[in-house]
C-alpha positions in Angstrom: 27.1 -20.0 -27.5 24.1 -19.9 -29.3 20.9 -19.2 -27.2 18.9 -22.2 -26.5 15.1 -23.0 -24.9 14.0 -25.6 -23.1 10.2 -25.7 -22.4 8.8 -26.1 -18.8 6.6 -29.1 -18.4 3.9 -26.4 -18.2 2.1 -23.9 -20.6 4.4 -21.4 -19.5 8.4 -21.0 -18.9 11.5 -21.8 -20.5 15.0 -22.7 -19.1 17.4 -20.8 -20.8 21.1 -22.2 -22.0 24.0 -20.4 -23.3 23.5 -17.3 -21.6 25.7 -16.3 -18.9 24.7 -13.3 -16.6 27.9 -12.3 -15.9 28.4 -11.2 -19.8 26.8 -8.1 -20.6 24.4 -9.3 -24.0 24.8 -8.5 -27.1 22.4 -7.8 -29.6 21.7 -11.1 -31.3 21.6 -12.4 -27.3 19.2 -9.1 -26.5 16.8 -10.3 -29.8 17.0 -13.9 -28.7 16.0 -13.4 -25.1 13.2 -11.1 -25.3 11.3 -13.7 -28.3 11.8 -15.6 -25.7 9.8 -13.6 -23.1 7.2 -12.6 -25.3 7.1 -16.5 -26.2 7.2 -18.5 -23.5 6.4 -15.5 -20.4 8.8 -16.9 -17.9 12.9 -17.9 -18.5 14.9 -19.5 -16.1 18.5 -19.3 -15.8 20.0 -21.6 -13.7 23.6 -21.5 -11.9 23.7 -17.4 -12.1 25.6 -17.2 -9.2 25.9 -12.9 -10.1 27.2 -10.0 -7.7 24.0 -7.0 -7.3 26.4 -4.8 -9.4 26.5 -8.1 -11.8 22.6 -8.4 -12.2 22.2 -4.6 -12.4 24.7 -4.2 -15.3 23.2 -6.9 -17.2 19.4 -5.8 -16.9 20.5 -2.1 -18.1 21.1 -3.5 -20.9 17.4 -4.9 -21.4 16.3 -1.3 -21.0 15.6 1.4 -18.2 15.1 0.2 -14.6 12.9 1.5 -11.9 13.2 1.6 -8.1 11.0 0.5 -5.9 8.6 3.0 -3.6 9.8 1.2 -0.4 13.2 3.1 0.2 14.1 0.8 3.4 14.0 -2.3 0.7 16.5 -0.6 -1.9 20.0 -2.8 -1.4 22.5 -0.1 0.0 24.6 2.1 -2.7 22.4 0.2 -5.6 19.0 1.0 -5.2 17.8 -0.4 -8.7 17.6 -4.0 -6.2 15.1 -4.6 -4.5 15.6 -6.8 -1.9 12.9 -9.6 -1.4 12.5 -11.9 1.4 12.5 -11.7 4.9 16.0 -10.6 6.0 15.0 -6.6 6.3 12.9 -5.1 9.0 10.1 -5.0 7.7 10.2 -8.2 5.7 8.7 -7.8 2.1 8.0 -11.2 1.6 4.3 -10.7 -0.6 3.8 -14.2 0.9 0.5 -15.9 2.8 0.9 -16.4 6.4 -0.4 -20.1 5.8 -1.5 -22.6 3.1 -5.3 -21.5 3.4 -5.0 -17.4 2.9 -5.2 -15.9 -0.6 -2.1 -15.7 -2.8 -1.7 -12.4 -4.0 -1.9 -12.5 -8.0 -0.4 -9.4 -9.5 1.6 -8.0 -12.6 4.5 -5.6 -10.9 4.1 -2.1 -10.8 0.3 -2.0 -12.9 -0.4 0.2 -9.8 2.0 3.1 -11.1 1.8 6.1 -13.4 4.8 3.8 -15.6 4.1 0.0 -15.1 6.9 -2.8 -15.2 7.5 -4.6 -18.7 9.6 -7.1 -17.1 10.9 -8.0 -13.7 14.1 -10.6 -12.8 14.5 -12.3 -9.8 18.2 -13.9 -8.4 18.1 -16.2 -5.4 20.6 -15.9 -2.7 19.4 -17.8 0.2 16.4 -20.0 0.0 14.2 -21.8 2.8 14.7 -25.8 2.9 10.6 -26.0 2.1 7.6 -23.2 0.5 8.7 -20.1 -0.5 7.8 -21.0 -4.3 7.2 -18.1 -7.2 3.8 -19.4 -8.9 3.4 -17.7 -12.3 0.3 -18.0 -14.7 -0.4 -17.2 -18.5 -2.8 -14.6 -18.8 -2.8 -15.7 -23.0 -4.0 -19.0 -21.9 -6.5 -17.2 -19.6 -7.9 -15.0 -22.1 -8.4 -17.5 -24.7 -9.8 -19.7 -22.5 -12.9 -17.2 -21.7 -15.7 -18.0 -23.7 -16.8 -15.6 -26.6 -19.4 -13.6 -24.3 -16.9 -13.5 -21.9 -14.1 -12.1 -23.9 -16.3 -9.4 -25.4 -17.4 -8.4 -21.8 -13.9 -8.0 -20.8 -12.8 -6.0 -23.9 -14.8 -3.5 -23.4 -13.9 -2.9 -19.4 -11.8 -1.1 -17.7 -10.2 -1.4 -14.2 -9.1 0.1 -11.3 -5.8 -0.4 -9.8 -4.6 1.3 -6.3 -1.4 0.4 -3.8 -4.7 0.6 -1.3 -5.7 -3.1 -2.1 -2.0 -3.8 -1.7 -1.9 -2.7 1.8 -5.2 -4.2 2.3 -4.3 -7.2 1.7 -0.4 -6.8 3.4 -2.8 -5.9 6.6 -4.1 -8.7 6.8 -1.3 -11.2 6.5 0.1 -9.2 9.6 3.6 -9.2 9.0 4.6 -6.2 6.8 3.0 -3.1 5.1 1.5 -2.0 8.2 0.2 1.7 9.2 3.9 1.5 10.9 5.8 1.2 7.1 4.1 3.2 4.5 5.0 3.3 1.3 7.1 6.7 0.5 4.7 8.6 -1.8 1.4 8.5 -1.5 -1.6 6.5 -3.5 -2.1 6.7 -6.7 -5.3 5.2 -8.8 -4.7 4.4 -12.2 -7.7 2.8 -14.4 -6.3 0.6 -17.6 -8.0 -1.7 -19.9 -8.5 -5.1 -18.7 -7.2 -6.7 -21.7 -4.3 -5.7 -23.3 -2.0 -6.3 -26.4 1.4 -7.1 -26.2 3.4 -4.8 -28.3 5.8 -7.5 -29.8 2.7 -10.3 -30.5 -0.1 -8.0 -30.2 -2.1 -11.0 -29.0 -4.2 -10.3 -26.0 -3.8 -11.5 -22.2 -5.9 -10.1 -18.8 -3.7 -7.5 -17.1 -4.9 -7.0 -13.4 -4.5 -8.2 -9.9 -6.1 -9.9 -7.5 -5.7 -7.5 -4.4 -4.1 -4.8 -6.1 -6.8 -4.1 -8.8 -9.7 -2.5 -6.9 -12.9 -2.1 -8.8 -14.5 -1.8 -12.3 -15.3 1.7 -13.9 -18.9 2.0 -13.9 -19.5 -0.9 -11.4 -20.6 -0.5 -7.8 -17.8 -2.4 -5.5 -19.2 -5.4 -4.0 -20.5 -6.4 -7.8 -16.6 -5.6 -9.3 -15.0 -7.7 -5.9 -16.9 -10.7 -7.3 -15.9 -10.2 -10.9 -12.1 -10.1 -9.6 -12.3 -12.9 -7.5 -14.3 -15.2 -10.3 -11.2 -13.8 -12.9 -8.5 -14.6 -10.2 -9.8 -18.1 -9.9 -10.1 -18.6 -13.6 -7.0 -16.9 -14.9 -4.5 -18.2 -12.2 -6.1 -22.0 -12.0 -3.1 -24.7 -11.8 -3.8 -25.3 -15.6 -2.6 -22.3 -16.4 0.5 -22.2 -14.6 4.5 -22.6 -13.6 5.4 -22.9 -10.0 9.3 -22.3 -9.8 11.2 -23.8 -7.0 13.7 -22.0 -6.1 17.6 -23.3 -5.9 20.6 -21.0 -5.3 21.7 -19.4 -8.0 18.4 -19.1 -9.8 17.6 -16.0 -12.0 14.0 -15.5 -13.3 13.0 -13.5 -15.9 9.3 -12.6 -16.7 7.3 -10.5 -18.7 4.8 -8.6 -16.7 2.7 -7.6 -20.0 1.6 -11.4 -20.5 2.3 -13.0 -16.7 1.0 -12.9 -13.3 2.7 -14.2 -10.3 2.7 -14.8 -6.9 4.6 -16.0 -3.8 3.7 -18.8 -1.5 3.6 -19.2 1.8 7.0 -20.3 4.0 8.6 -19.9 7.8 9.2 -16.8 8.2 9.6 -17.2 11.8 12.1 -19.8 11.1 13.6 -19.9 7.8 15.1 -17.5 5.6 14.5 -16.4 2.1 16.8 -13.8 0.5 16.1 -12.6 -3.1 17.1 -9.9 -5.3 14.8 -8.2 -8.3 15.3 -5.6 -10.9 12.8 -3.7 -12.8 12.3 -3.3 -16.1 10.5 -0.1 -16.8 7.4 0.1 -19.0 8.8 1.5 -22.7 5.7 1.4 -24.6 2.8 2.0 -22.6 -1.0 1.0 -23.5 
């Protein structure tokens, strides 16, 4: 079948027909789908009802995969998932503890030596309300700044450190604690704030809202501000796809051009059950 998009009512996201996940691609499929994530940031695939062996095999073909630091959340005898949700001890859920805390913005892995280029999520269980992926356009943010604005955040750079993960996993209280610590230890990493896509070369804000920790030559209270005043302009509603999640549901997104984030549901008394592979970063910036 020939590869076909339908745009999200939104400024970002496409559903994606005549591709099945249980076929490995081939290269006309491979060309078609990553236009499309350079395009439209976000693809949804719906009715991928896939085995972890299944999803694994298909994103090899996409390119190299990387495993997660948290060894306790690698799936058993296939650690290239990473298991999402709430169903492990401790949960990795990335989730607010209610409606009013702070979503955590992020692109995943810009914390690492090697950042991710992509990321896919598959759905096996899903709560009955919340648990929602929000993702936002960081093209759309960028060319919204004004002028001034966009010629102050060519020229910065930022700071990015697991630290402000943890910070911010402290403080939601229910995983990432002094008890599980990641398995290697912090690393900082400074990168431009702005970067160009290597298949567009058109230019999107690449940080995150706990995760990113400071500005290079700023003193710390003045570069929490800035990140806070970014956060809240690139990640306004305007700006973004929320994905509801149905069973069966596999999400691909381009990490180089998209932020996202989870929102809040019961932990206590639902259950959310997802599975992500990692695309590793092939042409770094």
């Amino acid at each position: 079948m020939t590869v076909r998009f339908i745009p999200c009512d939104a400024v970002i996201g496409a559903e994606v027909e005549g591709v099945s996940l249980r076929q490995l691609p081939d290269e006309t499929t491979i060309e078609a789908v990553e236009d499309g994530l350079e395009h439209y940031g976000v693809l949804i695939f719906r009715d991928q009802h896939i085995t972890p062996a299944e999803q694994v095999a298909w994103s090899r073909v996409l390119g190299p995969l990387a495993l997660t630091q948290r060894v306790s959340a690698r799936l058993p005898h296939l650690p290239e998932i990473f298991v999402v949700g709430n169903t492990i001890d401790p949960p990795v859920t990335f989730s607010p503890k209610t409606e009013q805390d702070d979503l955590e913005w992020h692109a995943d892995h810009i914390h690492h030596e090697v950042t991710a280029r992509a990321s896919m999520l598959v759905a096996k269980v899903t709560p009955s309300r919340g648990g929602d992926t929000l993702f936002a356009c960081m093209y759309a943010a960028y060319d919204h700044l004004s002028p001034e604005q966009q010629a102050q955040v060519d020229g910065l750079r930022v700071i990015h450190s697991v630290s402000g993960l943890r910070a911010y996993l402290r403080g939601q209280g229910h995983e990432g604690t002094a008890n599980q610590p990641y398995e290697k230890p912090d690393i900082v990493v400074e990168r431009p704030l702005v970067r160009h896509h290597p298949r567009s070369d058109r230019k999107g804000l690449y940080f995150g809202s706990h995760v990113t920790i400071g500005v290079v030559g700023w003193h710390e209270d003045q570069a929490r501000r800035f990140i806070r005043d970014l956060t809240a302009h690139a990640c306004q509603p305007a700006f973004q796809y929320r994905h509801r999640w149905l069973v069966g549901d596999a999400v691909l997104w381009d990490n180089r051009r998209v932020l996202h984030a989870g929102t809040v549901y019961d932990l206590e008394h639902e259950t959310r059950l997802i599975h992500r592979t990692t695309f590793q970063e092939t042409e770094p910036f």
